[in-house]
C-alpha positions as CSV (number, residue, x, y, z in Angstrom):
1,X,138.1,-41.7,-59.7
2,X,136.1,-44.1,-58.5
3,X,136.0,-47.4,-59.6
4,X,133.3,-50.6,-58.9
5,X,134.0,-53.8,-59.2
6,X,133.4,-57.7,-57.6
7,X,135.1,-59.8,-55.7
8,X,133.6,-63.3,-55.4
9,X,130.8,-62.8,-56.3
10,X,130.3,-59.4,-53.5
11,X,130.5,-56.3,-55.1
12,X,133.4,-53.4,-54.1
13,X,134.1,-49.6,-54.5
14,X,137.2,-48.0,-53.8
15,X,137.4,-47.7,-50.5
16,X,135.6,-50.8,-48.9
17,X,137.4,-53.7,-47.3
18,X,138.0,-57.3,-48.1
19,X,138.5,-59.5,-45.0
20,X,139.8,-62.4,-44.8
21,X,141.3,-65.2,-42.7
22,X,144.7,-66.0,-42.3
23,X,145.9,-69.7,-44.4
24,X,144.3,-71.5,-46.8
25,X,144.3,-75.3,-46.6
26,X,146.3,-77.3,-48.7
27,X,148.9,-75.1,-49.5
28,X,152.3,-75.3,-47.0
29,X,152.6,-71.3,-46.8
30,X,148.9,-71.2,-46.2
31,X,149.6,-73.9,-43.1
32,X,152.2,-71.2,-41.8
33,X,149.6,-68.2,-42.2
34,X,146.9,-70.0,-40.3
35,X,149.2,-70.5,-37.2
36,X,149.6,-66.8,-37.3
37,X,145.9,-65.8,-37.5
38,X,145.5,-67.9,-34.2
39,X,146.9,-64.7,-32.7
40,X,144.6,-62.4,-33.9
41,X,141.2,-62.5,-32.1
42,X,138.2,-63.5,-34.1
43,X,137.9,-65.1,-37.8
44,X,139.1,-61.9,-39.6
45,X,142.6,-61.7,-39.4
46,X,143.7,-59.4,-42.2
47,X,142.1,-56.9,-44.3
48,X,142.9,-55.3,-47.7
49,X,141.2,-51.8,-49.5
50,X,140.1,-52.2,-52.6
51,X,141.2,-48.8,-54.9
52,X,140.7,-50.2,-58.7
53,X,140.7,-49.9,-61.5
54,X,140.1,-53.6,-62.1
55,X,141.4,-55.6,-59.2
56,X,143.5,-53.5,-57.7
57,X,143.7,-53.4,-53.7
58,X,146.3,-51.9,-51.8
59,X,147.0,-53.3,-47.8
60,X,149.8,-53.4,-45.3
61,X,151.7,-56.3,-45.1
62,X,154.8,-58.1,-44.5
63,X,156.0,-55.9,-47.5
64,X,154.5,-52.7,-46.1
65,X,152.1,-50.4,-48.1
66,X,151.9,-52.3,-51.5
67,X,149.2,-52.7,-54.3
68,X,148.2,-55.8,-55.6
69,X,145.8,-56.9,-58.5
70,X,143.4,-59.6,-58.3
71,X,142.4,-61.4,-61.6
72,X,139.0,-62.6,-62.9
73,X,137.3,-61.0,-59.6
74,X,138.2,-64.1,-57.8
75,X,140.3,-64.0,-54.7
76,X,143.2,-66.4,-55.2
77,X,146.1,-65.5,-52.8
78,X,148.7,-68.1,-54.8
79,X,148.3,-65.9,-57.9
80,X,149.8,-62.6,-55.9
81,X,152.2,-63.8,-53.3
82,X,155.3,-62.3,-54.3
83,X,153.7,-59.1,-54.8
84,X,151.8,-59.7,-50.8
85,X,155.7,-60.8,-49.4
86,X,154.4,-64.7,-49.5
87,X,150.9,-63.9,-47.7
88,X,148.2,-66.7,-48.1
89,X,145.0,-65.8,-47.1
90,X,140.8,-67.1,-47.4
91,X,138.5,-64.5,-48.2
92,X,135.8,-64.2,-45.5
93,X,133.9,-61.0,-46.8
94,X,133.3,-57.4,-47.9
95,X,132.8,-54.3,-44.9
96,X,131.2,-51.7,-46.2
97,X,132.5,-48.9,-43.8
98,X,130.6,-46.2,-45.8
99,X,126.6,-48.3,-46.3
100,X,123.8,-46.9,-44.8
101,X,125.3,-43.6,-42.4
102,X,123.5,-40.7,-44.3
103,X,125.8,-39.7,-46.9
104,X,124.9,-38.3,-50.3
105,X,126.3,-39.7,-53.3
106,X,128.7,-36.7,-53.4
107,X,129.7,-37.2,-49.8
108,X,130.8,-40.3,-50.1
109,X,132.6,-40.5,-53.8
110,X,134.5,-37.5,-52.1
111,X,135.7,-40.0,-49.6
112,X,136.3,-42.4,-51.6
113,X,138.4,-40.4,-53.4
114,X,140.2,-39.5,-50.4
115,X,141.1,-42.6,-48.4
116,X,142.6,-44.0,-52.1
117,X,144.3,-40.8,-52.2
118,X,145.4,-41.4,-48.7
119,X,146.6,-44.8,-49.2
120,X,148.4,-44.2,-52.5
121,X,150.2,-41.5,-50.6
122,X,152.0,-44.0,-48.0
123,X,152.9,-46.2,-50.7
124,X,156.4,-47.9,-49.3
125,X,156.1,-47.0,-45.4
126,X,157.2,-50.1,-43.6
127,X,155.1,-52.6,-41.5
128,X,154.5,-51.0,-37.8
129,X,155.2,-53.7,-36.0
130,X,153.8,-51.5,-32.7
131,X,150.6,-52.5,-32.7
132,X,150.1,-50.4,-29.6
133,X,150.3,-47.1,-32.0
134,X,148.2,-47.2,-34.7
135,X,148.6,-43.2,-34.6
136,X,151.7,-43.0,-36.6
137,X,152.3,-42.5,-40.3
138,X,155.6,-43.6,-40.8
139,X,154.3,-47.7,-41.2
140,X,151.1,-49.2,-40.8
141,X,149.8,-52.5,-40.3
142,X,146.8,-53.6,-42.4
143,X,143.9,-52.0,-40.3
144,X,145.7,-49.2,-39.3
145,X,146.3,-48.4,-42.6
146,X,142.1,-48.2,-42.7
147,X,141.5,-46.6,-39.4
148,X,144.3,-44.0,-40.6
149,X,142.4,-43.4,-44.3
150,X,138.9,-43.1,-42.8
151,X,139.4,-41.2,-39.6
152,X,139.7,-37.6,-40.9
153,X,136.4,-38.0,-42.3
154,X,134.8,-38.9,-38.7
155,X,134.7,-42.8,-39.4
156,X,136.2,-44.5,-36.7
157,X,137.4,-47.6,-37.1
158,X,138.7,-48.3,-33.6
159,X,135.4,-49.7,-31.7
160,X,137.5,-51.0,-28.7
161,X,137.9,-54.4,-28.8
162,X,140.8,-55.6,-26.9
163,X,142.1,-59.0,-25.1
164,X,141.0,-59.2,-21.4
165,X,144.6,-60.5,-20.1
166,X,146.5,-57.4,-21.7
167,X,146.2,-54.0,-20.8
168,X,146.3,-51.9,-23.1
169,X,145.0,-54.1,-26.6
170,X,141.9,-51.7,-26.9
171,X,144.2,-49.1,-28.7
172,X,145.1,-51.4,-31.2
173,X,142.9,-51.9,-34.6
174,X,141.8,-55.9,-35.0
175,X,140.6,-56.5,-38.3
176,X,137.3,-58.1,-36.4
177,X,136.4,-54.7,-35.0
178,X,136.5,-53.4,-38.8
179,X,134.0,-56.3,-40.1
180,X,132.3,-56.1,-36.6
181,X,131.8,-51.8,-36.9
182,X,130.4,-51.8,-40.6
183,X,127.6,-52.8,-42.6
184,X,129.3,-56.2,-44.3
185,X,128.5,-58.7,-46.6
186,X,130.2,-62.4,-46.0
187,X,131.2,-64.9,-48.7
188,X,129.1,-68.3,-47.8
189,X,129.4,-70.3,-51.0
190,X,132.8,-71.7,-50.5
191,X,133.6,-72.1,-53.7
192,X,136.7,-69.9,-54.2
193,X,138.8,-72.4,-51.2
194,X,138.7,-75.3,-54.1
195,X,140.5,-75.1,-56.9
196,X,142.9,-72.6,-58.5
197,X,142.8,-71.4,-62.2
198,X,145.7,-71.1,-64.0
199,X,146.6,-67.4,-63.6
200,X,149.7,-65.8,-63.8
201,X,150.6,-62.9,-61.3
């Protein structure tokens, strides 16, 4: 099934992305998370697929493959962190890796239906520490889990990006290449890296 729904104000269907950047400021964990996005090139640093119903996304994290569920369609990483294995995050934007590439509606619900199908399925696999072989389906880092879902449908989301002093880097999926490669929309009122509702996980 597929579901619709909003984060932050940018609307979602199974299968598209959040991005967002590593840390959040003001929050110790978030501090920790920032440092670590310094080693990811560009701003996005990790991405999550939204499935649904409601604010359900799935990604792979220090946890592995897990699902998660937003609440009020606002992106608060402090509300889900033992459910993400501690991960603090900003939301930078939605890629929309299916927008404007000639599908019918039919088309595209079908492969909709088919990466959350595909994701569901690894539920549990491990974190693949090798980024050097985003091939493998035995764990998965977050945009390998992506690149993995989309490319038996001919959507590739490796684009080639790689780090000039290291041989080798293009093989591996950056989350920038997957905001970079698809039709996106990014979050530019700010408001969500405020203040945090009461909201239990």
């Amino acid at each position: 099934m597929i579901h619709s729904y909003e984060v932050n104000g940018l609307p979602v269907k199974t299968g598209d992305i959040v991005c967002t950047s590593n840390g959040k400021p003001n929050i110790l964990p978030g501090e920790f998370w920032r440092f670590v996005g310094r080693l990811v090139p560009g701003d996005v640093d990790h991405i999550a697929m939204y499935l649904g119903p409601d604010g359900r996304f799935v990604e792979a994290g220090a946890l592995g493959v897990v699902t998660f569920e937003i609440h009020d369609n606002l992106w608060y990483p402090e509300h889900v962190m033992s459910a993400r294995g501690t991960l603090v995050d900003t939301f930078y934007g939605v890629a929309y890796p299916l927008a404007e590439i000639g599908l019918s509606h039919s088309e595209e619900d079908e492969i909709r239906a088919a990466v959350a199908d595909y994701c569901l399925a690894h539920l549990g696999r491990p974190y693949n520490l090798n980024f050097l072989d985003p091939d493998r389906e035995d764990a998965f880092y977050c945009s390998q889990l992506a690149y993995k879902a989309y490319l038996p449908w001919g959507i590739n989301l490796n684009t080639g990006l790689f780090i000039e002093q290291l041989p080798g880097t293009n093989q591996i999926i950056y989350p920038q290449e997957i905001w970079d490669g698809c039709k996106h929309r990014r979050d530019e009122s700010g408001l969500y890296l405020q203040t945090v509702p009461d909201v239990t996980d």
